[in-house]
N, C-alpha and C positions, 0 to 999 in steps of 0.2 A: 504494500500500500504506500503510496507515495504521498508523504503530510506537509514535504520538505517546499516550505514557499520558495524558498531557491530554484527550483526546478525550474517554477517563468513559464510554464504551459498555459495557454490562454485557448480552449474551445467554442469553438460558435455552433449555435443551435444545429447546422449541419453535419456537423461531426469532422470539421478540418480542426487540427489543431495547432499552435504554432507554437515549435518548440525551439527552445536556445541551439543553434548548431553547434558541433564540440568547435569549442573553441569562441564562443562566440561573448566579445565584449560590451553587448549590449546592444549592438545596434540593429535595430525592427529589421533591414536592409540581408541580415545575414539568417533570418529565420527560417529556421525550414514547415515548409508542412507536412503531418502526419496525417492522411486523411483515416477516420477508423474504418471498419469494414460497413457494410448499409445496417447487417443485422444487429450489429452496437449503436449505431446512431440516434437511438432513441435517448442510450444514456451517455450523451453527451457529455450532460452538466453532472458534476458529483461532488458529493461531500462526505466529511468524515462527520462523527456523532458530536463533534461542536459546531458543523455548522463550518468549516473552512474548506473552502472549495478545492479540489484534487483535480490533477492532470485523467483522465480516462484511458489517453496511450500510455503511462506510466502503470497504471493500476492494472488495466490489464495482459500488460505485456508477457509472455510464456506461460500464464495462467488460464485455468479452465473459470469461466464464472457463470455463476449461481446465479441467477438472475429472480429474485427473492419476491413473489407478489403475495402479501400477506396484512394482515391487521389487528390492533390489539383486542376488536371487538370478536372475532372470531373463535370460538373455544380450540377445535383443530390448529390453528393458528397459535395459540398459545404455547398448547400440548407439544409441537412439530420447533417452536423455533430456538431450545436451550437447547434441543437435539443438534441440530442443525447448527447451532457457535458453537459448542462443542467440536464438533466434527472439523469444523470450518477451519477454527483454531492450531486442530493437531495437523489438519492439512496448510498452513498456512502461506507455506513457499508456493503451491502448487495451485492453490482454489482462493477464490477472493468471492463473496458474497456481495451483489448488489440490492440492496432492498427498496422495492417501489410499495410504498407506503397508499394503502387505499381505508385508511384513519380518516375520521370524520375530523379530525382537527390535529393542527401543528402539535397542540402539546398533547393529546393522546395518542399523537407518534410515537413525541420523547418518551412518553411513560412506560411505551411497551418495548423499545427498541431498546434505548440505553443501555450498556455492558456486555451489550451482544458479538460487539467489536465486528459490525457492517456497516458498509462505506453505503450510500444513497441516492437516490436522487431528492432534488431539492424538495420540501412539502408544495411551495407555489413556483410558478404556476401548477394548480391542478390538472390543467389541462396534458401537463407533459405526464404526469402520473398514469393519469386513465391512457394516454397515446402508447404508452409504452408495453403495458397491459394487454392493450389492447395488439400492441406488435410482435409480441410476444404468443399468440392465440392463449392467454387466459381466459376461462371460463368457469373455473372455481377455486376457492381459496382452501389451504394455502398450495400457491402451485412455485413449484422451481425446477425452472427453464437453464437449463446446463449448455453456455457455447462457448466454445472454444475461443479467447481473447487475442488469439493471434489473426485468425483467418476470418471470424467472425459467424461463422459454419454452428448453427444451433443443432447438436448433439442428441437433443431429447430433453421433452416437458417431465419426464417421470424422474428428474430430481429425489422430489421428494421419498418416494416409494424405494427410492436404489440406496440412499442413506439410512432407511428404514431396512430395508431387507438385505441389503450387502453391504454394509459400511465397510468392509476391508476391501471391497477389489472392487467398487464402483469408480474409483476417479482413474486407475489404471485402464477402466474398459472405457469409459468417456475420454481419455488420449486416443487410443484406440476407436475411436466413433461410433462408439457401441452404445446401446441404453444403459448401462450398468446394472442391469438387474434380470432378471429372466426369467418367464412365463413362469416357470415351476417355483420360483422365489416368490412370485406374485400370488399364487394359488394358494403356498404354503400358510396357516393360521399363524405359526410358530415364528 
């Protein structure tokens, strides 16, 4: 996760980013652009849990991410997301969590997200919330959409279900562009 305001990454709603070139003393003249892939574009803009804005080529670069659409009013929701920083956490070189907050208000975000150590998108505009959701094909909560932060390549909506049913070899089969989990994992009660 990249916090470092040094960094100088500035993104625009389109998802070009302009980042400091190696080497670069400051002048706008030598920036380069990163454009991110179309399927990340939605999470442009990001922040960490104070609220200080993050580069999104820095965050997700060699990383698989979680694309996190969940809320604190949701009981599943609740149940699924100390699973889920947990997990996050012990993968943390590897998987980076974005959480698109569909919270009827800014501070019943904070209240639910807090210490969960996931980076976000901003609460306003709401419109970028429901957009993203909505690019994502969310259709119930809570849903996490796994794609690969290099290529942009969305891997699989059943997130959740692979943390739940294979948490050891789910993020090696998501490199691998697999679902991470499998029909008879699914079926299983256990």
């Amino acid at each position: 996760m990249a916090t470092d305001p040094s960094v100088g990454a500035v993104c625009d709603p389109q998802g070009v980013c302009r980042m400091p070139a190696r080497g670069d003393t400051g002048s706008a003249g030598e920036a380069s652009l990163i454009p991110l892939p179309k399927a990340l574009r939605p999470l442009s803009v990001l922040e960490d849990e104070a609220g200080h804005k993050l580069s999104p080529a820095a965050v997700f670069k060699g990383k698989m991410i979680g694309v996190y659409v969940s809320a604190g009013w949701c009981p599943p929701c609740r149940a699924f997301s100390p699973l889920l920083s947990k997990w996050a956490k012990e993968h943390k070189n590897e998987f980076e969590v974005v959480f698109v907050s569909l919270d009827k208000s800014e501070q019943a975000m904070r209240d639910y997200i807090t210490g969960k150590g996931f980076v976000r998108l901003p609460f306003e505009p709401e419109s970028d919330r429901h957009r993203a959701a909505e690019s994502f094909g969310v259709q119930a909560l809570p849903t996490l959409v796994v794609v690969n932060g290099d290529t942009g390549a969305v891997v699989t909506s059943w997130g959740r279900s692979a943390i739940t049913k294979n948490p050891n070899g789910c993020l090696k089969a998501w490199k691998e562009g697999n679902h991470g989990v499998s029909w008879l994992q699914l079926l299983r009660p256990w």
